[in-house]
DSSP file (Angstrom, degrees, kcal/mol; ACC not computed):
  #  RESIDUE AA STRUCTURE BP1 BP2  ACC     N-H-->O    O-->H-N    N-H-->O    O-->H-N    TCO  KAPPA ALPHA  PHI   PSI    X-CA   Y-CA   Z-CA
    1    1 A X              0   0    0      0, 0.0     2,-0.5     0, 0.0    38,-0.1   0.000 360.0 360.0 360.0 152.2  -24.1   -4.3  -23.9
    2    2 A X        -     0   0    0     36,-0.2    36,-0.8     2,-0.0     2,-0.4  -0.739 360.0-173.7 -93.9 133.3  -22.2   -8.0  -24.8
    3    3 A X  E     -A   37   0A   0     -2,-0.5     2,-0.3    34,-0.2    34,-0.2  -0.981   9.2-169.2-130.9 152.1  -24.0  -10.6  -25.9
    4    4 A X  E     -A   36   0A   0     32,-1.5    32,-2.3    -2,-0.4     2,-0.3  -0.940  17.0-141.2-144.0 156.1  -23.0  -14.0  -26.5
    5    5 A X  E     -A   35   0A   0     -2,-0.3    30,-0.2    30,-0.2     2,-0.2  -0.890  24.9-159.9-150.5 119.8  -24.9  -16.8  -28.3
    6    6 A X  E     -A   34   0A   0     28,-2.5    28,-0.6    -2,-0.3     2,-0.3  -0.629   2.0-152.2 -98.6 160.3  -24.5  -20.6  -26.4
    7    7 A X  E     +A   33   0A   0     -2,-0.2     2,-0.2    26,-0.2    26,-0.2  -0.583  22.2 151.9-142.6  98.2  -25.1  -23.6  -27.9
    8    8 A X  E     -A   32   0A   0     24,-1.6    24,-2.0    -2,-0.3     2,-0.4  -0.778  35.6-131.1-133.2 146.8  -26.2  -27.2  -26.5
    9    9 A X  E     -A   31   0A   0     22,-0.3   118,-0.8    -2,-0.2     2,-0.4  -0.791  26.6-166.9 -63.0 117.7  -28.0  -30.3  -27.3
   10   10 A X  E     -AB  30 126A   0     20,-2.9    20,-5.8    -2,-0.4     2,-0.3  -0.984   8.0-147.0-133.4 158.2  -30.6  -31.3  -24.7
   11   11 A X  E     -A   29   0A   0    114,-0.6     2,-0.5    -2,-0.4   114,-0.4  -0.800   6.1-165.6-110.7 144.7  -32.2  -34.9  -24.5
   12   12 A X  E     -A   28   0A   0     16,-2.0    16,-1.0    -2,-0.3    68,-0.1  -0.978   4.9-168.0-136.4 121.8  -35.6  -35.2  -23.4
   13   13 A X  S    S+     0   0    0     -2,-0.5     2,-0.2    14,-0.2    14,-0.1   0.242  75.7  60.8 -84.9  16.2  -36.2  -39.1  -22.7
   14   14 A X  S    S-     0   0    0      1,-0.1    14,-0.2    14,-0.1    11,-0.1  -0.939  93.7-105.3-170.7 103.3  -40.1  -38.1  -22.5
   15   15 A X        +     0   0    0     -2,-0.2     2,-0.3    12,-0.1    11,-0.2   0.096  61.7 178.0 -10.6 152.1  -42.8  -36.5  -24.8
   16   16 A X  B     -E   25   0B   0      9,-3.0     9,-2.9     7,-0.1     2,-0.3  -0.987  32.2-129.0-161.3-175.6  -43.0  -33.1  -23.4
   17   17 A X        -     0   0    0     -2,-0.3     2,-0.3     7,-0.2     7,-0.1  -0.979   8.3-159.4-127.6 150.3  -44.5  -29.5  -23.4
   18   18 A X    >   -     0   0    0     -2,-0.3     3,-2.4     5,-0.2     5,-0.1  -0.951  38.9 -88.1-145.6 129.5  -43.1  -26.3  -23.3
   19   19 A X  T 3  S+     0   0    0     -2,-0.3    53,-0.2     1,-0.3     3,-0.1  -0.123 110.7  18.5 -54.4 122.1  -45.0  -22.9  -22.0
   20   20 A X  T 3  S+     0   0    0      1,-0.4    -1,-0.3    51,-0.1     2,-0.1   0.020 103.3 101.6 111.5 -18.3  -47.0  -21.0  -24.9
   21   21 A X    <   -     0   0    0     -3,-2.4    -1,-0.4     2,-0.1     3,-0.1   0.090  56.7-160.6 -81.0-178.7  -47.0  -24.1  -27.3
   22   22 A X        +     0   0    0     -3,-0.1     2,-0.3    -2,-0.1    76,-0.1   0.500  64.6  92.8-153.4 -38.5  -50.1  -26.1  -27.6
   23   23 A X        -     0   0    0     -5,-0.1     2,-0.6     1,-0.1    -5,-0.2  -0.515  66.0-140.0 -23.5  95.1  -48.1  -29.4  -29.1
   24   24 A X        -     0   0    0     -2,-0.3     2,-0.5    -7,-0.1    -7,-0.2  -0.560  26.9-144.1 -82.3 143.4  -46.8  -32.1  -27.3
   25   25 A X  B     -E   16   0B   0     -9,-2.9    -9,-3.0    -2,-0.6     2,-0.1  -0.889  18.5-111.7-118.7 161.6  -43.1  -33.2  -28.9
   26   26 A X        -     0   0    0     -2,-0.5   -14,-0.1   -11,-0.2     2,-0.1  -0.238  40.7 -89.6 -82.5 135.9  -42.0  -36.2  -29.1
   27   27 A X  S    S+     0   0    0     -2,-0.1     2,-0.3   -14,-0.1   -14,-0.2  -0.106  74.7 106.8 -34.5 107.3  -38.7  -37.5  -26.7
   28   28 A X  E    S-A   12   0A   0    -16,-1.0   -16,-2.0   -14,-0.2     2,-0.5  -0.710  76.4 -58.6-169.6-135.4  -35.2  -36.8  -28.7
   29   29 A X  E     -A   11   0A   0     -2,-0.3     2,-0.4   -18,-0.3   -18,-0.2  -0.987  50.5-172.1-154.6 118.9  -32.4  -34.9  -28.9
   30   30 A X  E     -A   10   0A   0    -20,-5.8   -20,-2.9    -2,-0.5     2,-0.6  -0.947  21.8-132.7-129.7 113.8  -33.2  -31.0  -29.5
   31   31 A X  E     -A    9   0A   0     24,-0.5    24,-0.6    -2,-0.4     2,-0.4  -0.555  26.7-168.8 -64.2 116.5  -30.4  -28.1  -30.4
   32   32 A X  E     -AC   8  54A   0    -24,-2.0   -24,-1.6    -2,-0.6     2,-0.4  -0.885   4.6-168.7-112.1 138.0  -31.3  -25.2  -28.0
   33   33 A X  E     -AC   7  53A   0     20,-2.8    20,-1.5    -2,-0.4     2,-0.3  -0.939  11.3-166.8-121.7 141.6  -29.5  -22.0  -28.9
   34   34 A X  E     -AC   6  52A   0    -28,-0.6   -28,-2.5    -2,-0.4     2,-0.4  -0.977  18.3-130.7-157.3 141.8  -29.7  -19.0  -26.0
   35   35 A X  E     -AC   5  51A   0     16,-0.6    16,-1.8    -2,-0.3    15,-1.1  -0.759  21.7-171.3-111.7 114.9  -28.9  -15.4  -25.9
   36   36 A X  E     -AC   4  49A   0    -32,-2.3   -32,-1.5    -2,-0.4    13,-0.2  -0.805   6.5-158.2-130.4 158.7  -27.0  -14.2  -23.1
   37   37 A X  E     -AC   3  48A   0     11,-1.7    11,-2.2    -2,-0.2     2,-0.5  -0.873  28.0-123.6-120.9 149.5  -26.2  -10.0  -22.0
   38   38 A X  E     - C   0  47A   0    -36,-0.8     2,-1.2     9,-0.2   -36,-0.2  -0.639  22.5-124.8 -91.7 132.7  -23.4   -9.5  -20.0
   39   39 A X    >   -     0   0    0      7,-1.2     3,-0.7    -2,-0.5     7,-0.1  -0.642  22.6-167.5-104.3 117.3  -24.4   -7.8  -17.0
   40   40 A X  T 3  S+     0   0    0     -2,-1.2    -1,-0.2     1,-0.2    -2,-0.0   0.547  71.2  65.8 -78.3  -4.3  -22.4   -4.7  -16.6
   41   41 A X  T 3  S+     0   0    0      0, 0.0     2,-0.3     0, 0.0    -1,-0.2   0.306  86.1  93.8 -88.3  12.7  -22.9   -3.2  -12.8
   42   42 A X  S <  S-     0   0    0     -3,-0.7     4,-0.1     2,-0.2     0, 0.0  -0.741  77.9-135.0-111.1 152.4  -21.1   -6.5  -11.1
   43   43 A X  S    S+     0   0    0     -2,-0.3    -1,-0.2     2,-0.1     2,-0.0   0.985  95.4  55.6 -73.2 -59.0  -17.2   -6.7  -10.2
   44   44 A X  S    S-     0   0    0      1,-0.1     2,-0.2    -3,-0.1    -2,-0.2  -0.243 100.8 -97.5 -75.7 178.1  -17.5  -10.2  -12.0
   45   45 A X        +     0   0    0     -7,-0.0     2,-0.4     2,-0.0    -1,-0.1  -0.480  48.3 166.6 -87.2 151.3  -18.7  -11.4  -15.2
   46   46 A X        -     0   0    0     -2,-0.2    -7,-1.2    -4,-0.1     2,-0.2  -0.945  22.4-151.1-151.7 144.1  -22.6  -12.7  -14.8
   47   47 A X  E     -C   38   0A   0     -2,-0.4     2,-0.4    -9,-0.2    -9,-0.2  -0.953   3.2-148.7-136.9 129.1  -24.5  -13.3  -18.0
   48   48 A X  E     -C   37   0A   0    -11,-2.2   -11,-1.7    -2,-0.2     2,-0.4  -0.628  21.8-124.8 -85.5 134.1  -28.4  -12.8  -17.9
   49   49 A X  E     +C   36   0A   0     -2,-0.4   -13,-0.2   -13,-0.2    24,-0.1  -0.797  30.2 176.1 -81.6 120.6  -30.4  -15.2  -20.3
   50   50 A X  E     -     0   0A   0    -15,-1.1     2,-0.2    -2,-0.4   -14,-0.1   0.752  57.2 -32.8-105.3 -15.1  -32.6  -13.3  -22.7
   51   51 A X  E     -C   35   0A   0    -16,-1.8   -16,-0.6    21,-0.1     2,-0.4  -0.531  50.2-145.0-179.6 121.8  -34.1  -16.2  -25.1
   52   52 A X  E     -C   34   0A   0     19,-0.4    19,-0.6   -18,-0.2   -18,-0.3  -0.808   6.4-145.9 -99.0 159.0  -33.5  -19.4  -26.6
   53   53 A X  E     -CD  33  70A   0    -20,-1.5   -20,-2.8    -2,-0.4     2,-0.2  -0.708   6.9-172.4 -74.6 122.4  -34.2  -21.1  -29.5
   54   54 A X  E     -CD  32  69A   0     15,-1.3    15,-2.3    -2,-0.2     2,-0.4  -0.943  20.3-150.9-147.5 153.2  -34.7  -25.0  -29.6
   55   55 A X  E     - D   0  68A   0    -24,-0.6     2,-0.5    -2,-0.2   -24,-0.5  -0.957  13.2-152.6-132.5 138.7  -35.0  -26.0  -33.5
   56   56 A X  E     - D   0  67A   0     11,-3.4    11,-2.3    -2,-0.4     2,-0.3  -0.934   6.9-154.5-140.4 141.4  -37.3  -29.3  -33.9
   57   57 A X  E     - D   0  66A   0     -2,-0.5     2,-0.6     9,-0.2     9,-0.2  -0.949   8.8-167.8-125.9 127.5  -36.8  -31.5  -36.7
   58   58 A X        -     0   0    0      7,-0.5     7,-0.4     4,-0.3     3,-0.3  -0.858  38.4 -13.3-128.8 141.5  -39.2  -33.7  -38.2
   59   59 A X  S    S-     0   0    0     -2,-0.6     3,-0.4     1,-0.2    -2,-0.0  -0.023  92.3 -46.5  84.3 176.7  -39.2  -36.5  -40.6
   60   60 A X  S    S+     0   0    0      1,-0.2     2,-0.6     2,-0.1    -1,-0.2   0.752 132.9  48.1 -76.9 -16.1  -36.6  -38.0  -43.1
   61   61 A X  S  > S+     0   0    0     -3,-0.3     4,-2.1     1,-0.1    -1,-0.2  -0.740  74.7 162.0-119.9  87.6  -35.5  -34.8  -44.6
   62   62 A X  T  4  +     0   0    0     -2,-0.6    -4,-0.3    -3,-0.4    -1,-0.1   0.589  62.2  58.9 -79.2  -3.3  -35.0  -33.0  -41.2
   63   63 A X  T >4 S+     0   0    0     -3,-0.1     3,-2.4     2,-0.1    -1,-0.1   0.959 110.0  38.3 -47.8 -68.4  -32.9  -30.3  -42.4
   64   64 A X  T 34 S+     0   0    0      1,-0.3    -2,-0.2    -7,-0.0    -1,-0.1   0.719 117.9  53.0 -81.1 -26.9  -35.0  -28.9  -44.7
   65   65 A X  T 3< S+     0   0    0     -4,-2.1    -7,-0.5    -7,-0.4    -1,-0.3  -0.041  78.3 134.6-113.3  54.4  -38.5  -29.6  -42.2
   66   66 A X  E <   -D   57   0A   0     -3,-2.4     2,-0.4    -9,-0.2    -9,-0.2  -0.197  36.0-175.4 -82.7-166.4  -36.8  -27.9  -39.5
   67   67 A X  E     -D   56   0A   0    -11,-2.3   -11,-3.4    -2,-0.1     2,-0.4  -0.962  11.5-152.8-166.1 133.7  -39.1  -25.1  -37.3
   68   68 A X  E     -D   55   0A   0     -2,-0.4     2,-0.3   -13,-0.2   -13,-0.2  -0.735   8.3-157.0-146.2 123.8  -37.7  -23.3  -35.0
   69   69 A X  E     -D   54   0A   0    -15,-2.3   -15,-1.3    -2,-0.4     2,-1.2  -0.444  20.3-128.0-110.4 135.4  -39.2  -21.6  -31.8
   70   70 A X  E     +D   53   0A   0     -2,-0.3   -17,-0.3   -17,-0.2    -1,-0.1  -0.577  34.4 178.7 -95.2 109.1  -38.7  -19.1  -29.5
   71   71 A X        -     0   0    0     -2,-1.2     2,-0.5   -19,-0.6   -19,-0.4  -0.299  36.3-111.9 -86.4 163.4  -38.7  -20.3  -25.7
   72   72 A X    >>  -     0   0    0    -53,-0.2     3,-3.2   -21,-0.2     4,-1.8  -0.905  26.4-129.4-104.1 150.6  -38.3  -18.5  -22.8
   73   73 A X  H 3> S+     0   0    0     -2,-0.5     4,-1.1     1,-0.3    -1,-0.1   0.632 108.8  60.0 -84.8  -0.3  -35.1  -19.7  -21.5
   74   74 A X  H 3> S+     0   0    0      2,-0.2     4,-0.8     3,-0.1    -1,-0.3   0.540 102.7  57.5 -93.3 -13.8  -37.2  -20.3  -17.8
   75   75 A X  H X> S+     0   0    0     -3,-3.2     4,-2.1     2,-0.2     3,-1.0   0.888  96.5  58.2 -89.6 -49.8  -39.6  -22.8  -19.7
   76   76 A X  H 3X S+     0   0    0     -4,-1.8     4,-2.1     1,-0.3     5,-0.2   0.777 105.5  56.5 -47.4 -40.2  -37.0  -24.9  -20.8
   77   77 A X  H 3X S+     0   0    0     -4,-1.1     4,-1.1     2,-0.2    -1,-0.3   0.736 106.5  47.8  -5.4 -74.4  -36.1  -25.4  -17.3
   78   78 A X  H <X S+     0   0    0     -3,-1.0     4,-1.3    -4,-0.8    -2,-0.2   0.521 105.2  48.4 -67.4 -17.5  -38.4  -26.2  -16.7
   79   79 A X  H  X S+     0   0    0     -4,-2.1     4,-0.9     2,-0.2    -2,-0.2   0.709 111.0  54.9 -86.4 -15.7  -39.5  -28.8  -19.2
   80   80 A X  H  X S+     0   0    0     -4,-2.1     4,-1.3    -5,-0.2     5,-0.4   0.723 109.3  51.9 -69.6 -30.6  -36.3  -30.5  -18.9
   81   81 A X  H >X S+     0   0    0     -4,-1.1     4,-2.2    -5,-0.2     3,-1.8   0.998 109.7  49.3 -48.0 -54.9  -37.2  -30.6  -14.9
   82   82 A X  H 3X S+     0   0    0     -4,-1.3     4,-2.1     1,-0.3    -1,-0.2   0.871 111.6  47.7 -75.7 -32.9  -40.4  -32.0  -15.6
   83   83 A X  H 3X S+     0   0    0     -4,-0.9     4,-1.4     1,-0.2    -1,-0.3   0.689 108.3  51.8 -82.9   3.1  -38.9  -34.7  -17.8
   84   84 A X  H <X S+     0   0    0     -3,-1.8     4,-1.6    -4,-1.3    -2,-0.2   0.615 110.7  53.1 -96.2 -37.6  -36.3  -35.6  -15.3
   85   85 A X  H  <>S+     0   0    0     -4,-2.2     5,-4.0    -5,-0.4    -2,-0.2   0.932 108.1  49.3 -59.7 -39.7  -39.3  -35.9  -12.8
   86   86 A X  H ><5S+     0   0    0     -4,-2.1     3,-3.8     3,-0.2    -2,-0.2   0.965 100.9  60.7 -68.2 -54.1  -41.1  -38.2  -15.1
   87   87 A X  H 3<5S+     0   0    0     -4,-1.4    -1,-0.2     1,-0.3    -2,-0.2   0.903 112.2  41.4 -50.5 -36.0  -37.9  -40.3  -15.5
   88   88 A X  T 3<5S-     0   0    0     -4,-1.6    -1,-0.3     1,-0.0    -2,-0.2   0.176 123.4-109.4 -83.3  23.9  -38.2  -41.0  -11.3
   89   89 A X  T < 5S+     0   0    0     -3,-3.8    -3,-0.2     1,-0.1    -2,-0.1   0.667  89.7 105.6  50.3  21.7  -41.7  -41.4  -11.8
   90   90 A X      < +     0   0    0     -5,-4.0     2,-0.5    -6,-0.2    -4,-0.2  -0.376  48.4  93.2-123.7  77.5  -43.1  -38.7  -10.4
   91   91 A X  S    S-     0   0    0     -5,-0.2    -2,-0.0    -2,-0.1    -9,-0.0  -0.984  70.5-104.3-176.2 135.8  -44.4  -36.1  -13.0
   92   92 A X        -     0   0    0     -2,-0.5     2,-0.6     1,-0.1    -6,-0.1  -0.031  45.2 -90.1 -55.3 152.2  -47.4  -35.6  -14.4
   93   93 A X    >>  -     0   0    0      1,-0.1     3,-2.6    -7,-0.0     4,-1.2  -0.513  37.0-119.9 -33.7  99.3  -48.2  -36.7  -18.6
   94   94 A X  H >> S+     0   0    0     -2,-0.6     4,-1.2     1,-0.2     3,-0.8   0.904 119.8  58.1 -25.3 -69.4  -47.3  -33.7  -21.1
   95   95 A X  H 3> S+     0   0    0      1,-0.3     4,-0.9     2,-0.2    -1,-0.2   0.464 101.9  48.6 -66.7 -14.9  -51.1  -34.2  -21.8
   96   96 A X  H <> S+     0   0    0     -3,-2.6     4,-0.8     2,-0.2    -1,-0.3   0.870 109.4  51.8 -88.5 -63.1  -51.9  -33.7  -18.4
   97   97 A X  H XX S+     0   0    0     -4,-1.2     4,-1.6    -3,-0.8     3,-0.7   0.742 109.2  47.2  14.1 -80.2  -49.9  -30.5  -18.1
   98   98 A X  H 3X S+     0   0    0     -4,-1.2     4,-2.0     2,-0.2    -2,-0.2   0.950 110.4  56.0 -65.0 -58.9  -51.3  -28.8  -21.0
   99   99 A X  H 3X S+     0   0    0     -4,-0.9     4,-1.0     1,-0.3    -2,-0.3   0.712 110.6  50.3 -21.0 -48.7  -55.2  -30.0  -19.5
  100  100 A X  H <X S+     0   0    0     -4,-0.8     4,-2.3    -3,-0.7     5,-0.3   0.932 111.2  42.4 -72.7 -37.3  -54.2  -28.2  -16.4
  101  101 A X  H  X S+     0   0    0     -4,-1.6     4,-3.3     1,-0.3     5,-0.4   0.974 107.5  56.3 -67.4 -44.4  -53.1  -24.9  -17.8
  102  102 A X  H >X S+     0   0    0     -4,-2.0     3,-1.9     2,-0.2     4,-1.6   0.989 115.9  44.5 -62.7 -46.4  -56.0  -24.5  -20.5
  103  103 A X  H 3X>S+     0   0    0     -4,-1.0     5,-4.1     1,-0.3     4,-1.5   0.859 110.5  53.0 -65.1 -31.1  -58.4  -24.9  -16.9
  104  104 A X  H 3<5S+     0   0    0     -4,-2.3    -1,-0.3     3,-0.2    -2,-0.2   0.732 112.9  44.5 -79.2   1.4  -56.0  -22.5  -15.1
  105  105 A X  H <<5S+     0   0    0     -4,-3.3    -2,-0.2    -3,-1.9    -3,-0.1   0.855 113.2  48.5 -81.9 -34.4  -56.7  -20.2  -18.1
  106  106 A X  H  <5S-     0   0    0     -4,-1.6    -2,-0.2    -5,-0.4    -3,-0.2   0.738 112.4-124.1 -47.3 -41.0  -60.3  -20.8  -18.0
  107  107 A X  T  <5S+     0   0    0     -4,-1.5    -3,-0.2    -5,-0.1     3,-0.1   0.646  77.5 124.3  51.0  51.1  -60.2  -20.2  -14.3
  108  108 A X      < +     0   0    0     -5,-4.1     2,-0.2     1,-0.2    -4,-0.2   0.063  37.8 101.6-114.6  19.5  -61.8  -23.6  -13.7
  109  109 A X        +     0   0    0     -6,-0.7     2,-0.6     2,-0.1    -1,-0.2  -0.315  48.3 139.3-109.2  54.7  -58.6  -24.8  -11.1
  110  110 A X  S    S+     0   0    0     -2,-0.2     3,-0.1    -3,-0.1    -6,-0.0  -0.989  80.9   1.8 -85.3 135.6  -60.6  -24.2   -8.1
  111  111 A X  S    S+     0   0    0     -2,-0.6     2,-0.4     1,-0.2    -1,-0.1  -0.011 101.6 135.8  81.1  -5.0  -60.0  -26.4   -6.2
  112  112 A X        -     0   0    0     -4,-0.1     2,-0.8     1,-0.1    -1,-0.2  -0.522  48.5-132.3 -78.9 122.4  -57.5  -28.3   -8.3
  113  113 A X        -     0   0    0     -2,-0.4     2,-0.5    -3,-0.1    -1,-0.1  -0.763  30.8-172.3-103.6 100.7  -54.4  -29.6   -7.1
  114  114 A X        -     0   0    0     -2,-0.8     2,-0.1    -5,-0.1    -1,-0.0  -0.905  23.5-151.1-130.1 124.0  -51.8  -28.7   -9.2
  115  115 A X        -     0   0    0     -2,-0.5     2,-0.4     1,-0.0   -23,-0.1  -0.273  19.8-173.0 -36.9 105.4  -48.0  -29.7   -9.5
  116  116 A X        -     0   0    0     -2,-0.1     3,-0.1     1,-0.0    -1,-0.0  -0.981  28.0-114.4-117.1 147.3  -46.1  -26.8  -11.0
  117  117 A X        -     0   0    0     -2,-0.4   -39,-0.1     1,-0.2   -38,-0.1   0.040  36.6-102.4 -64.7 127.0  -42.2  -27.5  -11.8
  118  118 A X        -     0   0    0      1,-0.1    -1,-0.2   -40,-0.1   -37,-0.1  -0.371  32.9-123.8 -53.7 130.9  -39.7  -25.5   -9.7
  119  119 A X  S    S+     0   0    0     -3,-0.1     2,-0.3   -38,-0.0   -41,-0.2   0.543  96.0  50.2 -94.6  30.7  -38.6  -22.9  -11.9
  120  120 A X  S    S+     0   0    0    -43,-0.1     2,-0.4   -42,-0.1     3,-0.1  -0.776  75.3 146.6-107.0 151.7  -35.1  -23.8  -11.5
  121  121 A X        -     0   0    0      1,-0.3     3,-0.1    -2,-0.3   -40,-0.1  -0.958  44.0 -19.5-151.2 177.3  -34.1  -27.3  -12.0
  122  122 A X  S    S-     0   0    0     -2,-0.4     2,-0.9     1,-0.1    -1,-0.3   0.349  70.4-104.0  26.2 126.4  -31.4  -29.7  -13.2
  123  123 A X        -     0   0    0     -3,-0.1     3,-0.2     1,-0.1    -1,-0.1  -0.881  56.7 -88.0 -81.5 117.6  -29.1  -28.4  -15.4
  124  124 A X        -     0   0    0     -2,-0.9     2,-0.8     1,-0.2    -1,-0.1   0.420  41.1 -99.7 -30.5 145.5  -30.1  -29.8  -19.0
  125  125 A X        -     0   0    0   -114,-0.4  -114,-0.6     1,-0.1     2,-0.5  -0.738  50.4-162.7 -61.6  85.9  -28.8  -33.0  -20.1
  126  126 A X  B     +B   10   0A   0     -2,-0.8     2,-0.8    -3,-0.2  -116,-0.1  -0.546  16.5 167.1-130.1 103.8  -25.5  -31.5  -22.7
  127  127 A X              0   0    0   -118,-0.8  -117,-0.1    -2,-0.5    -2,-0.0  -0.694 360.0 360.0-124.5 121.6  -23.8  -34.0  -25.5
  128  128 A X              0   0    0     -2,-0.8    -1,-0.1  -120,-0.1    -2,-0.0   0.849 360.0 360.0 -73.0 360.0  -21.6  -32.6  -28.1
């Protein structure tokens, strides 16, 4: 199989959360790296996403306190949706987010009316 390794910047103008994490991060400018296979049974070229990488930087010496985490490339997606929602004003608090999910884990969301992000959105905000 081919694989190819992308590389992008994305801005998030908004605190946010991302699926499996427990952490809201803070609004910036994040390098997301993703892992594509070329998928071979098509006449054209298609590349399926198997995982990025978004590498979060902290502090004055951010090189050295980076951390870097492995998303599924369908969360990211959706947390740049959700911050593009927020920016129109309609989208829930990161804090809010995370509040609902630990209750849908609980099973305590009956009855609970909860927004969940299209899992497509936007294509991510990209600055070299």
């Amino acid at each position: 199989m081919t694989t190819r390794t992308t590389e992008k910047t994305v801005t998030f103008a908004h605190p946010f959360v991302l699926g499996g994490f427990d952490e809201v991060l803070p609004a910036g400018d994040y390098r997301v790296e993703t892992d594509e296979e070329l998928v071979q049974s098509l006449s054209f070229p298609v590349f399926h996403r198997l995982r990025s990488v978004i590498y979060l930087q902290r502090g004055i010496n951010a090189q050295r306190n980076a951390r870097v985490l492995t998303i599924d490339p369908s969360e990211l997606d959706a947390a740049i949706a959700r911050d593009q929602a927020a920016a129109e004003g309609k989208a829930q608090h990161p804090s809010q987010v995370k509040k609902d999910r630990v209750a849908i884990a609980r099973g305590e969301n009956e009855g609970m009316a909860l927004k969940v992000p299209p899992e497509t959105g936007p294509a991510p905000v990209e600055t070299s």
